[in-house]
C-alpha positions in Angstrom: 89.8 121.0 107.5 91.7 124.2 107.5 92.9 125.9 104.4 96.7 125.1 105.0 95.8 121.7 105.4 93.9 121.5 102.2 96.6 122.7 100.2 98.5 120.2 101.9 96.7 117.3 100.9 95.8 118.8 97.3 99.8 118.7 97.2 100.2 115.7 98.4 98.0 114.2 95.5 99.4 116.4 93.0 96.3 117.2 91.3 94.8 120.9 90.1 90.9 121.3 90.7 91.2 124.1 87.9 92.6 120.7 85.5 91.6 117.5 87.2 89.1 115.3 85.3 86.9 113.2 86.7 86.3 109.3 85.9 89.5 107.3 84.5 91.2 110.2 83.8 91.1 112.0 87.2 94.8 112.7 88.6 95.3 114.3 85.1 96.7 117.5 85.3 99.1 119.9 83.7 99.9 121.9 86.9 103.3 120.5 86.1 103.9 120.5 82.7 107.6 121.8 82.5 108.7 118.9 84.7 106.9 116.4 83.1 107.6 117.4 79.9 111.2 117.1 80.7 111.0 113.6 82.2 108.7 112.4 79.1 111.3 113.1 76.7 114.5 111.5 79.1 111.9 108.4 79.6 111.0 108.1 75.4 115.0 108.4 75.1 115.6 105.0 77.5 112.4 103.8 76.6 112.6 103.6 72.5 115.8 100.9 72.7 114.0 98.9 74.8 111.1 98.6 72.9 112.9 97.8 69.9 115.1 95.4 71.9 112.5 93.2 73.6 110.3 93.1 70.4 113.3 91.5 68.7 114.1 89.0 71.8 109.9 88.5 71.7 109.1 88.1 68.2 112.0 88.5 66.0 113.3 91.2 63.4 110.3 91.7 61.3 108.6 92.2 64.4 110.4 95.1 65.7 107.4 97.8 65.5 105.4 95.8 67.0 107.7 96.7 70.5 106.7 100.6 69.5 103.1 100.1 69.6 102.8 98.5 73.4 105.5 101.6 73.9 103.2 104.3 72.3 99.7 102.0 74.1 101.5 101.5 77.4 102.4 105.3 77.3 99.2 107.3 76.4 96.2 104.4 77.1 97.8 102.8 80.0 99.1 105.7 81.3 95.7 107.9 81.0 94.0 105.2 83.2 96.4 104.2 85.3 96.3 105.5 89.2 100.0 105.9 89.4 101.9 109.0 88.9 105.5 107.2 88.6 104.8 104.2 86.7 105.6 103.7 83.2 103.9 100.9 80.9 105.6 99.1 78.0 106.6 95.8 76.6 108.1 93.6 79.7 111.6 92.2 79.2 110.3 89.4 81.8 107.9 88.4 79.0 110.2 87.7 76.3 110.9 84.4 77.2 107.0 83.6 76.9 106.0 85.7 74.6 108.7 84.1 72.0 107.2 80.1 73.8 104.1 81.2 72.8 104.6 82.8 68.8 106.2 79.2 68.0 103.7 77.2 69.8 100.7 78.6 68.4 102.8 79.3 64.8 101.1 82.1 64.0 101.7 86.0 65.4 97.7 86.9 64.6 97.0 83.6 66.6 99.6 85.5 69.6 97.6 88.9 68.9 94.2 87.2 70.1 95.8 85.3 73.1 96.7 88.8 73.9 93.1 89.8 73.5 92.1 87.1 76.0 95.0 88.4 78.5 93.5 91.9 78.6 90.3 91.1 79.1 90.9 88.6 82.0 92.6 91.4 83.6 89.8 93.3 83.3 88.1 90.1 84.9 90.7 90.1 87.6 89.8 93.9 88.6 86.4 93.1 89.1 87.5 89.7 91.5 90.0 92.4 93.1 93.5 90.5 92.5 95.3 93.4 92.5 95.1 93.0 96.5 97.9 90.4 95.7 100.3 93.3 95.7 99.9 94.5 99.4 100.9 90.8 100.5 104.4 91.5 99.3 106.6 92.3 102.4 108.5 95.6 102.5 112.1 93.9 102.0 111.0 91.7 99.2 109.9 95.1 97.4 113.5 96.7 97.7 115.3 93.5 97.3 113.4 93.4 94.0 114.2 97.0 93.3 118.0 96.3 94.3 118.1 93.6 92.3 116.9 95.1 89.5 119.4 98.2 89.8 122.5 95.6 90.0 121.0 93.7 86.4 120.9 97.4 84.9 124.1 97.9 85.8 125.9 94.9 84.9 123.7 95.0 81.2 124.9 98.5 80.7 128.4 98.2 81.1 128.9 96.6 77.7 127.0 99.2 75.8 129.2 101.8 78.0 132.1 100.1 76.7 131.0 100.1 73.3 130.0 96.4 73.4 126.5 96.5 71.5 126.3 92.7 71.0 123.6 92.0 73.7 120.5 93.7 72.5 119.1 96.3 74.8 116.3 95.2 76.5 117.9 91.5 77.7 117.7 91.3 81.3 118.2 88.2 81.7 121.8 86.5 83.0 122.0 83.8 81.1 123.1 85.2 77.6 122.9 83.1 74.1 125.3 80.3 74.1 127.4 80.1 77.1 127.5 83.5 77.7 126.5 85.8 81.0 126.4 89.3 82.3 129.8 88.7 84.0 131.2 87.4 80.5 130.3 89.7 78.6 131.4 92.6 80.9 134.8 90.7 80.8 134.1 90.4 76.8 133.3 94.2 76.9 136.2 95.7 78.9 138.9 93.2 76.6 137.5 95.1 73.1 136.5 98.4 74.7 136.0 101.2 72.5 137.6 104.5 73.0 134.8 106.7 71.3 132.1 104.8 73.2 134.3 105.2 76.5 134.7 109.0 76.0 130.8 109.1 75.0 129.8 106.9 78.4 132.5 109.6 80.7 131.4 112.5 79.5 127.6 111.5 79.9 128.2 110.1 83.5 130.5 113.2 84.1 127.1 115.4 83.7 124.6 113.2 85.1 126.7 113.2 88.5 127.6 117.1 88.2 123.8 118.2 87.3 122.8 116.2 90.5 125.3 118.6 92.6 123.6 120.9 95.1 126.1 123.9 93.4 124.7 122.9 89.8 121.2 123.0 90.4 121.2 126.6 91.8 121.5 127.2 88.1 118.2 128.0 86.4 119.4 126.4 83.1 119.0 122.8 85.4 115.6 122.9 86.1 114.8 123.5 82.1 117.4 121.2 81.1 117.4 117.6 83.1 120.2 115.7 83.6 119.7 112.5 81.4 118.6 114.8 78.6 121.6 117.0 78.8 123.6 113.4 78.8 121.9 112.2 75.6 122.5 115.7 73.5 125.9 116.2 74.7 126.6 112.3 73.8 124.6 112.3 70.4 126.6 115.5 69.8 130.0 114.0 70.6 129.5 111.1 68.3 129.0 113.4 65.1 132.1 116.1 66.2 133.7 112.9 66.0 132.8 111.8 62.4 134.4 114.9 61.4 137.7 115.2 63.9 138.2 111.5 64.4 136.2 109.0 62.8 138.0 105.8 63.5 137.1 106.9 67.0 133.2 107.6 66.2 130.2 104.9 67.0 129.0 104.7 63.0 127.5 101.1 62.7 124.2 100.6 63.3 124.5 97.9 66.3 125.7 101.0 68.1 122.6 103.5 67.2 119.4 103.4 68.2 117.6 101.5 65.3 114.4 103.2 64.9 112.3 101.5 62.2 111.9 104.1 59.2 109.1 103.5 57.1 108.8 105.0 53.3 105.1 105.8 52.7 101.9 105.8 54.7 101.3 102.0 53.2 104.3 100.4 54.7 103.0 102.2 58.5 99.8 100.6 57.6 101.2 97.5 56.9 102.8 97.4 60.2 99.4 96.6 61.9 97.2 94.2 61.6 94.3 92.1 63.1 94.1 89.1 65.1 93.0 85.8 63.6 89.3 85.6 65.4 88.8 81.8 63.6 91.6 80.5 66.3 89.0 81.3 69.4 88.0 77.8 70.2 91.8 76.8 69.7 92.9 75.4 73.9 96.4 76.8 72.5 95.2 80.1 72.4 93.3 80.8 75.9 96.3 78.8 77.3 98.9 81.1 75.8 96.0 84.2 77.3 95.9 83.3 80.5 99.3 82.6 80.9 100.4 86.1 79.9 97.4 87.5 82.1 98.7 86.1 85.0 102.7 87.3 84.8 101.4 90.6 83.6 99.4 90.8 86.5 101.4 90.0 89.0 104.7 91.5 87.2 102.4 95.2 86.7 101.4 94.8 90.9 105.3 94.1 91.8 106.4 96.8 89.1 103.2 99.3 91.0 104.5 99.0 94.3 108.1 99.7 93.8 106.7 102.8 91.6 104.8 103.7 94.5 107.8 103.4 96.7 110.0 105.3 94.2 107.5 108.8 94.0 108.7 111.4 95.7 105.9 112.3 97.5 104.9 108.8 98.4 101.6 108.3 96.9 99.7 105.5 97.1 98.3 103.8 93.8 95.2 101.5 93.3 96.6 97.9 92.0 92.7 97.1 90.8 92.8 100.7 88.7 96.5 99.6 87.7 94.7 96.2 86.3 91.9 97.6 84.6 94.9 100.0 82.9 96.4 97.5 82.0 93.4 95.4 80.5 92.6 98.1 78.4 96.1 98.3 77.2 96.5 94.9 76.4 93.2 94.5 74.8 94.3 97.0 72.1 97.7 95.7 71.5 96.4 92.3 70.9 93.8 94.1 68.6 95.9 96.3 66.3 99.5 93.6 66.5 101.3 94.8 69.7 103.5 92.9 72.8 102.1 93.0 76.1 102.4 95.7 77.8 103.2 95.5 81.8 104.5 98.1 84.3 108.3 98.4 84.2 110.4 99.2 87.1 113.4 100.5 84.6 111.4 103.1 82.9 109.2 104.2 86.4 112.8 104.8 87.8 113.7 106.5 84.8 110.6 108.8 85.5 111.0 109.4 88.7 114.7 110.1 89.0 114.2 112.5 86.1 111.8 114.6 88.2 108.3 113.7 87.0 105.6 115.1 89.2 102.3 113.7 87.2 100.9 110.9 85.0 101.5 113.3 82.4 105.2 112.3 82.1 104.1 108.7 81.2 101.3 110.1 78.7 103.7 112.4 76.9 106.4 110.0 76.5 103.9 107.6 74.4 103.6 110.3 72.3 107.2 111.2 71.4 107.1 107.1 70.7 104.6 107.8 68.3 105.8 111.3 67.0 109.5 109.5 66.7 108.1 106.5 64.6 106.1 109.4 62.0 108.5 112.6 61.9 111.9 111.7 63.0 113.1 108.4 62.8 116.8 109.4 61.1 117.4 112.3 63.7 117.1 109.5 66.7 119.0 106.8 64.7 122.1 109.3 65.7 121.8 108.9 69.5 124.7 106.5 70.1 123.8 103.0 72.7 126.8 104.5 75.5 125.0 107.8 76.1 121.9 106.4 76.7 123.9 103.3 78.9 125.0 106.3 81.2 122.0 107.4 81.6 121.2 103.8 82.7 124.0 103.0 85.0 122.9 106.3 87.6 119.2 104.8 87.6 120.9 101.7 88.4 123.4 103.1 91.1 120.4 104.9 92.5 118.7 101.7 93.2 121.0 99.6 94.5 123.5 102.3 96.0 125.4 101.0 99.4 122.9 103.4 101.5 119.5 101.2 100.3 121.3 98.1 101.7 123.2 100.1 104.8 119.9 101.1 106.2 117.8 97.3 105.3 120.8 96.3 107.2 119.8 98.1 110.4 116.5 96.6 110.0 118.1 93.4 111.3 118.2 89.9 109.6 114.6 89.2 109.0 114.4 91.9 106.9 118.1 91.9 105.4 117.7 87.7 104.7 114.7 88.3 102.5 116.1 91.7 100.7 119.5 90.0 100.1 117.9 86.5 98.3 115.2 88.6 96.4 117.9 90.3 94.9 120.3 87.7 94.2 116.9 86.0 92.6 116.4 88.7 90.7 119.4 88.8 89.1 120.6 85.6 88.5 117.1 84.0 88.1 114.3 86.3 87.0 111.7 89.1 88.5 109.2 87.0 89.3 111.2 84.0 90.6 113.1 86.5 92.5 110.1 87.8 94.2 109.0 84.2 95.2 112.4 83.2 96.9 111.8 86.0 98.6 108.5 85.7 99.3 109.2 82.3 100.9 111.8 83.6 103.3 109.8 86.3 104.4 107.1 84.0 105.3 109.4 82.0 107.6 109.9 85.0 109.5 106.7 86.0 109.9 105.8 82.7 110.6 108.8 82.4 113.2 107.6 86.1 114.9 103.8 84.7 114.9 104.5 81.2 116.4 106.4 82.9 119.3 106.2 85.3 122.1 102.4 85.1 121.7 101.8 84.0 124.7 103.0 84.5 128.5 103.0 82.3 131.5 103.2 83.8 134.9 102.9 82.3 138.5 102.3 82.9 142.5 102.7 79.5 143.8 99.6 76.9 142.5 98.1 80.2 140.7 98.9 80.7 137.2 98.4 83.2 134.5 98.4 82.8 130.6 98.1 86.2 129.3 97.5 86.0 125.4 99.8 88.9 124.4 98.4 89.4 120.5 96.6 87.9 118.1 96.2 84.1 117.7 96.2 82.1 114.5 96.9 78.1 114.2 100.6 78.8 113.7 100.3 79.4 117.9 98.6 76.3 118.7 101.5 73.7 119.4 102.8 76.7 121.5 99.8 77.2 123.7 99.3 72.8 123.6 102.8 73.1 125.3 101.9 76.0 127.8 99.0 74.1 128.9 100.8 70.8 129.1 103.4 72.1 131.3 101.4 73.4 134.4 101.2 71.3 137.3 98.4 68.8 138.5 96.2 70.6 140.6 96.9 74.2 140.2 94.5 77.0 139.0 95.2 79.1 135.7 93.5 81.7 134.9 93.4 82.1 130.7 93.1 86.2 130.0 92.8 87.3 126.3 92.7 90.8 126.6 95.6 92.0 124.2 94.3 89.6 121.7 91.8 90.9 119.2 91.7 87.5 116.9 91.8 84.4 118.2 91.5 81.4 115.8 89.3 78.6 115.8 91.8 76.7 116.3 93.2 78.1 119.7 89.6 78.2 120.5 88.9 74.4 120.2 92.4 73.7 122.3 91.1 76.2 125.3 87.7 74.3 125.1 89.5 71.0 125.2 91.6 71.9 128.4 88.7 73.0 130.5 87.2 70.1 129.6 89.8 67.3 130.2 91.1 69.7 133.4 89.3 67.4 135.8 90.9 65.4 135.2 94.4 66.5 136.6 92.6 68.5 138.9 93.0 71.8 137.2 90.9 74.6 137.6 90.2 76.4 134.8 89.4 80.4 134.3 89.1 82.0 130.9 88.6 85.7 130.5 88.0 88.0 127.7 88.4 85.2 125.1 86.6 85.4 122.1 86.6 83.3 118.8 87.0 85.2 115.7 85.1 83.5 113.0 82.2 84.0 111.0 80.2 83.1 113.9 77.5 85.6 114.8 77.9 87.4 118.0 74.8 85.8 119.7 76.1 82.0 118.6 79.3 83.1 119.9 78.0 84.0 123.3 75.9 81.1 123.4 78.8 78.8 122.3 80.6 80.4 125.2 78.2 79.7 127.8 77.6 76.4 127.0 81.9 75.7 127.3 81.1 77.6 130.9 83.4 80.0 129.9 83.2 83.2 132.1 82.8 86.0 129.7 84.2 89.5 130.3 84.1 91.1 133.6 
């Protein structure tokens, strides 16, 4: 390999020799600190609502630090281990619903810590049985119908705060609201009582976010030091408190409209915070129910979540879904331990990260620690940052994943692509993440089904001399097609049965080939197979055997 090309690929990966560790941590490297650093801080910013908003759909008010530590664990543990250079861990929105099942069911929070115990390490258990392979059976479409999807929710749950609507907590993804509520009610709600201070906070923040992504405004060096979202957040923070003293009737003052960073006293009331998990509940059914359960979603929420991270980096690397497990394990483990949520990878926050110009793991690492560094030093100076700033930041990650070109080009794709992106999406947001993923899931299996069962086969003829040229691989979904094939040709007639183009042929088409030559007597059919082979766990000497005893002529 030439030297160009190795500083290609050492590019490509991102990674310093001179800082690269080796082991868990390799990948670790602060080559590119600056632009880490930057995102970090813009990903704590989005990141520190909704912690505090999911722990208080998850577990309640007096539970509301216990959304920091899976933000603070998902951040420097999860992100340390992790393979992924985009992906940012924290407490799942998708997991409130169960999370907040599970608390009542089991009646006790310490009971919910070890079930989370249990979930990490049967992730760990699931790296070693490689289920992160799960991940790469996800079609293409599904992925950006899921990331689409996801876009259109942030958008439609950010309009409110933009609006100065801070009713629905952030963190709530879902569409279904309390009561009889929705997303589309409350944007209705939100645009009826719109406040003017929040509106001018929300404009001005958008009003930067879209100029600093201008091709004129990044030639200026201040840009690169200064990112977008953060410049959104200080000039929106800033706002708010030039209008306590110009206008306040017109500033965002109550504390639904702040971030709401827990402020504790004295180094007893931080202690308090965490706690242990209740070990004596271990041979409850309850608990290793409630584990498993959350090991599973986490899982397969972390794979989906890895993917689309994967699909978001810049430089399209490729992250290992087992490595993302055992990440994940670990991180889950110690939240269950010390009185944490689970943690899973979030699509939100990875977009956050990677549209605020993170090159490295570091990003994720170093925004953990401004969770933990808020929580200790600064709590009143982030209690300032009004909801609509941070909602503008929101709605260009949102627009940037579900902008018109994303669907324009799955468009051009054709339908069996567009079907599957479309119904993901509109299962995403009117469902849920996972139960998005699964409708489209199923429709992308009818199409690959539908592409499988046909055109895998060709039938040619001169006269009583016929030709069925396999044309790819065979599995059972081709057998009623190739049964119909062979049904069709005349009494009498000769076909000749060439495999060439197809390197896996299923038992299944096997056993009907055998069948024909056998019963071809019969109609007086003449039989010729070529250069078919069955692909099964069959050594190649019983295959050959196999094959000479049909009196199948074997390759020429």
């Amino acid at each position: 390999m030439s030297s160009s090309e190795q500083d290609g690929l050492q590019s490509l990966l991102a990674v310093d020799p001179r800082t690269a560790k080796e082991g868990p941590f390799e990948g670790l490297t602060t080559k590119h600190w600056k632009d880490d650093m930057a995102a970090g801080l813009v990903v704590f910013l989005v990141a520190l609502p909704l912690c505090l908003g999911i722990a208080l759909a998850s577990a309640g008010p007096e539970r509301l630090f216990a959304g920091i530590i899976a933000g603070v664990l998902g951040g420097i543990v999860v992100g340390a281990l992790s393979g992924s250079h985009i992906s940012v861990s924290g407490p799942a929105a998708g997991l409130a619903v169960i999370v907040f099942g599970a608390i009542q069911s089991l009646n006790s929070f310490p009971k919910f810590q070890l079930a989370l115990v249990i979930a990490g390490v049967l992730q760990l258990v699931f790296t070693k049985v490689r289920f992160g392979a799960l991940a790469n059976f996800v079609p293409h479409s599904v992925i950006k119908g899921m990331l689409a999807g996801i876009g259109v929710v942030i958008i439609m749950k950010q309009i409110p705060h933009a609006l100065g609507r801070d009713k629905d907590y952030e963190g709530d993804f879902s569409f279904l609201e309390a009561g009889e509520n929705t997303s589309l009610s409350e944007i209705a709600a939100a645009l009826a009582s719109a406040s003017p201070g929040a509106i001018i906070i929300s404009v001005i923040g958008l009003s930067l976010l879209i100029l600093w992504d201008t091709k004129k405004f990044k030639q200026f060096s201040f840009t690169k030091m200064l990112p977008g979202p953060l410049a959104a957040v200080v000039a929106g923070a800033g706002i708010n408190e030039l209008l306590k003293v110009v206008a306040p009737n017109l500033a965002m003052t109550e504390k639904q409209h702040l971030v709401d960073l827990p402020v504790f006293q004295s180094f007893q009331q931080l202690a308090g915070a965490f706690q242990l998990p209740d070990f004596s509940a271990i041979n409850q059914q309850a608990v290793w129910t409630v584990g498993l359960t959350i090991a599973i979603v986490a899982s397969l929420e972390s794979l989906l979540s890895l993917d689309a991270a994967d699909k978001l980096d810049p430089q399209r690397r490729l992250s290992s879904p087992d490595r993302e497990l055992m990440a994940q394990g670990v991180g889950n483990t110690l939240a269950g331990l010390v009185g944490g949520l689970p943690i899973t990878s979030v699509v939100v926050r990875s977009s956050a990260n990677a549209y605020s110009g993170a090159k490295t793991k570091l990003s994720t690492i170093i925004h953990g620690g401004f969770l933990a560094v808020a929580v200790l030093a600064v709590p009143f100076v982030l209690n300032r940052i009004p909801l609509a700033c941070l909602a503008a930041v929101l709605l260009t990650v949102g627009y940037k994943l579900a902008s018109p070109k994303v669907f324009k080009t799955i468009y051009a794709e054709g339908r069996s692509q567009f079907l599957p992106f479309v119904l993901t999406l509109l299962g995403v947001v009117f469902i849920d993440l996972l139960k998005g993923v699964v409708v489209g899931l199923v429709v992308g299996l009818y199409y690959v089904l539908k592409t499988n069962y046909h055109n895998g086969l060709t039938v040619v003829n001169d006269g009583d001399y016929y030709l069925i040229r396999i044309n790819k691989d065979l599995s059972f979904l081709n057998k009623t097609e190739l049964k119909d094939k062979l049904l069709a040709l005349p009494n009498g007639c000769t076909v000749l049965i060439k495999g060439r183009e197809g390197l896996f042929i299923d038992h299944d088409i096997f056993e009907v080939i055998e069948d024909f030559k056998s019963g071809g007597d019969s109609r007086g059919i003449t039989v010729l197979i070529e250069d078919v082979y069955v692909s099964s766990v069959l050594s190649r000497t019983s295959r050959k055997k196999r094959l000479a005893d049909a009196g199948i002529v074997k390759d020429h």
